[in-house]
C-alpha positions as CSV (number, residue, x, y, z in Angstrom):
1,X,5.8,5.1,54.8
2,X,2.9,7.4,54.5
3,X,4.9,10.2,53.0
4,X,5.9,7.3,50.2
5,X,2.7,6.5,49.1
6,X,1.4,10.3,49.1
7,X,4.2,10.8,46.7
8,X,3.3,7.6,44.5
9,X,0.0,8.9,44.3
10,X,1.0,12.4,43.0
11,X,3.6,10.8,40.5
12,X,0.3,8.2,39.2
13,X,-1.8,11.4,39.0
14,X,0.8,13.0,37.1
15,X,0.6,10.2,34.2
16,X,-3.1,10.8,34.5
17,X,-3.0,14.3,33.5
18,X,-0.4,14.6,30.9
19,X,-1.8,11.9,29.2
20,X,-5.4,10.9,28.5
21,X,-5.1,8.9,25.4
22,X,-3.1,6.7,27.4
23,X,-5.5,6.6,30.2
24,X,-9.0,3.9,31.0
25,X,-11.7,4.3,33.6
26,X,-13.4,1.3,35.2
27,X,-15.7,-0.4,38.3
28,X,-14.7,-3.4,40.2
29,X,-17.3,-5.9,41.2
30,X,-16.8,-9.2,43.2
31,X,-15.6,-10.2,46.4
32,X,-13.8,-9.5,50.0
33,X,-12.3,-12.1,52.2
34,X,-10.3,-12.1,55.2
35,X,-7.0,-14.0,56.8
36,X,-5.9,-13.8,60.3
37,X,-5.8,-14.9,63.8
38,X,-9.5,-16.1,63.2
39,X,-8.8,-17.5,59.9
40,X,-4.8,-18.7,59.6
41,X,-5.0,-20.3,55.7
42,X,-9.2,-20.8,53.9
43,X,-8.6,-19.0,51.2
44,X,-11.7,-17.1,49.8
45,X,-13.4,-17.7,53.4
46,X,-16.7,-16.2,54.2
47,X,-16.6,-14.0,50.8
48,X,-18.9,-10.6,51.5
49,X,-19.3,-7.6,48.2
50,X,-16.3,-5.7,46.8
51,X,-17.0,-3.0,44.9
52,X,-14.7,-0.4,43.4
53,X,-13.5,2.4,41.1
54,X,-10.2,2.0,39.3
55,X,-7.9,3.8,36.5
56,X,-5.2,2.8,34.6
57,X,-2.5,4.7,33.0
58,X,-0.8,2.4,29.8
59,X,3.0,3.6,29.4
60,X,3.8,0.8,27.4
61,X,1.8,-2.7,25.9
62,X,3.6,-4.2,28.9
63,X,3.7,-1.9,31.6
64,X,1.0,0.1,33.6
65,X,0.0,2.1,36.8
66,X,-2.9,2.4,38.1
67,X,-5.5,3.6,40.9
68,X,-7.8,1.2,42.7
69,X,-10.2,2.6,45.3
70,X,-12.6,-0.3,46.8
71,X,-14.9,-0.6,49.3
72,X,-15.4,-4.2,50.8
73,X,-17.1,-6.2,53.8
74,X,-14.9,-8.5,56.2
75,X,-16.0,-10.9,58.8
76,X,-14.6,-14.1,60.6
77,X,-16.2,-16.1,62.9
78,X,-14.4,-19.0,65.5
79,X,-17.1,-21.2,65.1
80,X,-16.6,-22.1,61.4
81,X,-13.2,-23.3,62.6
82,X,-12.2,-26.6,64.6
83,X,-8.9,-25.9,66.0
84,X,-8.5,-26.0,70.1
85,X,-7.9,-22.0,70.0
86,X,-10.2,-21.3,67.6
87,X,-13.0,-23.3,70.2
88,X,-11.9,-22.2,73.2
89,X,-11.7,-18.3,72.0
90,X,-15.0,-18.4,70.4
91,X,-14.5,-15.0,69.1
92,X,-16.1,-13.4,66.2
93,X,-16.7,-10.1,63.9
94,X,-17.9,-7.9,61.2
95,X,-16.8,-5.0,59.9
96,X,-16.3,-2.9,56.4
97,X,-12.5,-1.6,55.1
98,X,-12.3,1.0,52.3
99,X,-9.3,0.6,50.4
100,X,-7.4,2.6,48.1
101,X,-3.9,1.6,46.3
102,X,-1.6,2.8,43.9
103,X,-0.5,-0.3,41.4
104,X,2.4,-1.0,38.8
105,X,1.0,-3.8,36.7
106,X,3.4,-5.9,34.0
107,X,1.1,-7.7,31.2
108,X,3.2,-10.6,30.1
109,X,1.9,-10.3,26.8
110,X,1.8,-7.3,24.7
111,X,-1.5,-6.2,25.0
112,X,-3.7,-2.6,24.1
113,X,-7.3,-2.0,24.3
114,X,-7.0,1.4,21.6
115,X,-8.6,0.8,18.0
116,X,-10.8,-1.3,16.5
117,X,-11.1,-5.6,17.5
118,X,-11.0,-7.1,14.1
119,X,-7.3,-5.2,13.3
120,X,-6.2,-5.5,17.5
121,X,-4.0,-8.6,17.4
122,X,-2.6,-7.6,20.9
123,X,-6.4,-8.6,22.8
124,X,-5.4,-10.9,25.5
125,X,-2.8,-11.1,28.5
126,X,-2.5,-12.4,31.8
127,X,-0.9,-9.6,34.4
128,X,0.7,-9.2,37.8
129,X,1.0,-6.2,39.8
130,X,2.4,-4.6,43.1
131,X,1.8,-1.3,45.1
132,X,1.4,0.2,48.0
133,X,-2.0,1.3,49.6
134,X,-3.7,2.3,52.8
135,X,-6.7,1.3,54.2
136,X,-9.8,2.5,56.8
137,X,-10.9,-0.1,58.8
138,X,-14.6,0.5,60.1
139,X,-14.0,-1.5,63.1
140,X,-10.9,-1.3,64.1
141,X,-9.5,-0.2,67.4
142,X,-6.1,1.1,65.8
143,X,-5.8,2.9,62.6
144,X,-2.2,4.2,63.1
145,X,-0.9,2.1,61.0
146,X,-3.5,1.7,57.7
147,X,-0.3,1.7,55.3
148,X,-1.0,-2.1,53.0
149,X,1.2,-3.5,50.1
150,X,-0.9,-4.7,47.4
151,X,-0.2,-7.5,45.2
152,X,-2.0,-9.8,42.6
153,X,-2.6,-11.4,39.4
154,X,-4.9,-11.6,36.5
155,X,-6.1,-12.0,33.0
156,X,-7.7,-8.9,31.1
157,X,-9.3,-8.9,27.2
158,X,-10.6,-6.4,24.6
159,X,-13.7,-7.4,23.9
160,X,-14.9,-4.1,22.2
161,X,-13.3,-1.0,20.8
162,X,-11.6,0.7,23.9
163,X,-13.3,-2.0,26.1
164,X,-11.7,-4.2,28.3
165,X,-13.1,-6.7,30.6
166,X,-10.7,-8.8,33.3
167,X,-10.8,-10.9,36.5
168,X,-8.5,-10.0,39.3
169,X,-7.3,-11.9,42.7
170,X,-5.1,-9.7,44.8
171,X,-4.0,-9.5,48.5
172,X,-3.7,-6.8,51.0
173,X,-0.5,-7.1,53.5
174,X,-1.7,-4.8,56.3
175,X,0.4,-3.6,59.5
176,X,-2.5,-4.0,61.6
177,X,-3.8,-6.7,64.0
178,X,-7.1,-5.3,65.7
179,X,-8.8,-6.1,62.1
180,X,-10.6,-8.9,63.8
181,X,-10.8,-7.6,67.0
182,X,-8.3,-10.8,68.1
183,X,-4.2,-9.5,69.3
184,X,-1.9,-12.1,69.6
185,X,-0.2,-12.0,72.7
186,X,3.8,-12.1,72.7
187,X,6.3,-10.7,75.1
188,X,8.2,-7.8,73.6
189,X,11.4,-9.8,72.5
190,X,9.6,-12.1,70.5
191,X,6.6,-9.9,68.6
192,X,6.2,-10.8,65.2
193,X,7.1,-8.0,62.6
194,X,5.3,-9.7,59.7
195,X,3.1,-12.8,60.4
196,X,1.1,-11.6,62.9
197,X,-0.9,-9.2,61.1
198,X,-4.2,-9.6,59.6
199,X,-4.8,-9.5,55.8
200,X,-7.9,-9.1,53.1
201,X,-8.2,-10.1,49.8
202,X,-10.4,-9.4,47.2
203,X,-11.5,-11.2,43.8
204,X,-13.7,-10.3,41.3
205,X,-14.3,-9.0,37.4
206,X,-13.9,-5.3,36.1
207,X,-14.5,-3.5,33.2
208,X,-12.4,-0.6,31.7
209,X,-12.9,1.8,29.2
210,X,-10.2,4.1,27.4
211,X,-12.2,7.2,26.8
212,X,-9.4,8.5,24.1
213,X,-8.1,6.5,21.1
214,X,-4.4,6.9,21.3
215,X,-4.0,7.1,17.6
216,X,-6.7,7.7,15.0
217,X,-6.9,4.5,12.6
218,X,-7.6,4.9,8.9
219,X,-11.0,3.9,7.1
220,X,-8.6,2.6,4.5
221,X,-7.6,-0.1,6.1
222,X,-10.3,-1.4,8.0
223,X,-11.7,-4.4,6.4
């Protein structure tokens, strides 16, 4: 698994290279939240700051990879929670995850953020992408398994020449239960493979800038 995502990486990095007129530079700003054996469905529960660096890579108007690194704040608490195991547990935590991912996003509509606004029809699309990551948990009593799958959705639009501003909701599907300090107990015959492990999310706005103009467009026919 991590020899997959070492070689995504290098293949991303490739297009990054080879490429710069293709290629935009941005921050993330918003939020981190958590899901797990403290917190089983809240969505956007006890949201703490997610900030991040990204980079995209457009192969087509439809289709691109990208790089997200962010660095985010977790924490979960029993006591917001009214279920019998949630009270009698009475567990709690806080901690920080650093996350990096390598993404292939599809925009539904055909969209590119090179040229000028008034002649760039192609200005808005909503997206969806999937990955694979891994992750650094400050907290966390095992990091032997920090491989996470990425996925999420979004809308993104060109609001300058070569700028591109977006808002972004994704989730993190981690192998790792000790996020929140909380193991669910099972006998070996009946461990849970996929449910059992905790998650993050994060949600927030970013803006991207394509340093390169992928073709140059001509005075005569700007208006």
């Amino acid at each position: 698994m991590r020899n997959l995502a070492l070689t995504i990486l290098l293949v991303i990095s490739f297009f990054f290279t080879s490429g710069q007129g293709k290629a935009e530079y941005g921050v993330f700003l918003g939020t981190a939240s958590y899901n797990g054996d403290i917190n089983h469905s809240k969505l956007f529960y006890s949201p703490s700051i997610g900030i991040g660096l990204l980079a995209n890579y457009n192969i087509s108007r439809h289709l691109v990879v990208g790089l997200k690194g962010i660095y985010g704040s977790l924490n979960g608490s029993d006591a917001d929670f009214n279920y019998p195991e949630n009270q009698i547990r009475q567990a709690s935590f806080s901690t920080s995850v650093i996350d990096i991912s390598a993404v292939v996003e599809f925009n539904f509509m055909s969209y590119t953020s090179s040229g000028f606004t008034k002649k760039n029809d192609e200005r808005f699309t909503p997206f969806v992408f999937l990955g694979i990551g891994g992750n650094y948990v400050f907290s966390s009593s095992d990091n032997s398994a920090p491989v996470s799958i990425p996925f999420g959705l979004g809308f993104k639009y060109n609001i300058f020449e070569r700028v591109t501003l977006g808002l972004e909701w994704s989730f993190r599907k981690t192998f790792n239960d000790t996020i929140d300090g909380v193991i669910t107990i099972q006998d070996t015959e009946n461990t849970p493979s996929i449910h059992n492990d905790d998650w993050y999310s994060f949600c927030g706005l970013f803006v991207t800038y394509r340093v390169f103009k992928e073709k140059i467009d001509c005075p005569a026919y700007i208006k």
